[in-house]
Steps between C-alpha positions, in 0.01 A plus 500: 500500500569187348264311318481196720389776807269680248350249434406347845455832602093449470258726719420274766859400576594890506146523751653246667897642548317827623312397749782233651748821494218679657487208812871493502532839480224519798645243711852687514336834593357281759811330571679849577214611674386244755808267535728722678286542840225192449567197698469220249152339628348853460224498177643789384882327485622457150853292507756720285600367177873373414691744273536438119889326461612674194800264478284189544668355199881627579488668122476887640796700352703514782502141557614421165776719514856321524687608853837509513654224724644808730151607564286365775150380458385709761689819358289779302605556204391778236493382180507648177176583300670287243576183724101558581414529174646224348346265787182636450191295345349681231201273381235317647423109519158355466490189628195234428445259761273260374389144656501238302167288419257290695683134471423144624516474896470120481852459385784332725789687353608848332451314173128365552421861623428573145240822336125368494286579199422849688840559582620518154183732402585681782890518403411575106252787593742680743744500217267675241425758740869579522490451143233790465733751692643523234898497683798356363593315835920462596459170699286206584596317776332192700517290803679173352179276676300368263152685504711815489707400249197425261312792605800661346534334189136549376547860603843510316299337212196728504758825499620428169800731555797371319781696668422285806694158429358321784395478855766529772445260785649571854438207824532820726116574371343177615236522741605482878437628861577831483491590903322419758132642476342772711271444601561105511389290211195245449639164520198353318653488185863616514713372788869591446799412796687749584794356320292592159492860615852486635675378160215671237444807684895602409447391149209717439671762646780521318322446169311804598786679560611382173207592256375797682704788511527873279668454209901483442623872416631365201132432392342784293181400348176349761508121469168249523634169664214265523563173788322265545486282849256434819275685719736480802756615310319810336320574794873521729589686190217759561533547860903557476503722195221749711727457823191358686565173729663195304259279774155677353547321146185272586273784585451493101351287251600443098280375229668283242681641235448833650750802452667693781696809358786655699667832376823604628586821405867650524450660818446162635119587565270158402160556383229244465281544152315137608526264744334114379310638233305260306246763306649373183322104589170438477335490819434064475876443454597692811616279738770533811551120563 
């Protein structure tokens, strides 16, 4: 176990993970049991649950694997343990969502949507928690908007890690309408066109399919990439990696500067050590808007 698990692996998240495998565990027994020969507005009627894709990302083995330009797609092939092999991930990624830091909602622009005091506290103490792990991270990545990008820099800054030249900024992490909600949004404070979810919605996706994926097989060594973006984004990010509905990504909330930490593991399984943690911030500079 690597450190960065060890170390969130605290008793009441491990009380927690037991008792949700326990439900899920319960609810597919139930599944089995009931949904075969209950009509669905029966109370005993427990809808079956989709199948885990184990080639969600297209990185299993086989997929990786050059075909010859005689061979069909749709012809089986039997590879070689060493074709298999040398497609095969061997080391897990950790990847640190975090949300950048409560900023100025009065501004007119990207530019005048700037870190508040708070934001920069908030920003500064998320970075010396990560600092505390005590893990020499691969990556830091942000959102190139400007409340993620200086949520970023302060936690670049607080890290202190000089093998890390700088922060990489990407426009495919701004913050967008992922998909259409379900169920349907509040329009009290957010009221996006359908256009918004019709041009973002593609970008988020394929920055998720981008950043979130099992390692390259040429990859030996577990990697920590920190990014850096929006609540949208990360919470998209959370429902895709777990192969739960892109549409219930606003079934969630995220505190400010909070960390979301997706492992992929060679096999291509994703586990989820935290999910908008903010335990690290004391409990007057936690703040969602």
């Amino acid at each position: 176990m690597s450190r960065f698990r060890q170390f969130l692996n605290i008793p009441k998240l491990v009380s927690i993970g037991v008792a949700s495998a326990g439900v899920i565990a319960g609810a597919s027994f139930q599944a089995q049991c009931y949904s075969r020969n209950q009509p669905e507005d029966s109370p005993m009627f427990v809808p079956k649950y989709a199948q885990w894709d184990r080639n969600w990302d297209k990185r299993e083995p086989e997929t990786l694997v050059r075909r010859s330009r005689k061979v069909s797609r749709t012809e089986k092939i039997d590879f070689t343990p060493e074709q298999i092999n040398k497609k095969t991930a061997k080391a897990t990624r950790h990847v640190i969502l975090i949300r950048h830091g409560q900023y100025n909602l009065d501004g007119s622009s990207d530019k005048e949507n700037y870190l508040t005091s708070l934001g920069e506290d908030q920003a500064m103490g998320t970075g010396k928690r990560l600092k505390e792990l005590g893990i020499k991270f691969d990556s830091i990545t942000s959102s190139d908007m400007t409340r993620a990008r200086q949520t970023a820099d302060l936690i670049f800054r607080t890290l202190g890690q000089d093998h890390l030249c700088s922060v990489n900024l990407d426009p495919m992490l701004q913050e967008g309408a992922p998909a259409l909600p379900d169920p349907p949004l509040s329009y009290d404070q957010w009221d996006p066109n359908f256009y918004e979810f019709y041009t973002e919605g593609p970008r988020i996706e394929a920055a998720f399919r981008k950043y979130i994926h099992r390692a390259n097989p040429e990859q030996e060594k577990d990697s920590h990439e920190i990014i850096v973006c929006h609540a949208n984004v990360i919470r998209y990010f959370f429902c895709r990696a777990l192969q739960f509905p892109g549409q219930a990504w606003l079934r969630m909330n995220l505190t400010h500067a909070s960390l979301t930490v997706l492992s992929i593991l060679p096999t291509g399984h994703v586990v989820v050590s935290s999910l908008g943690d903010a335990g690290h911030l004391p409990i007057n500079c936690c703040t969602v808007t």
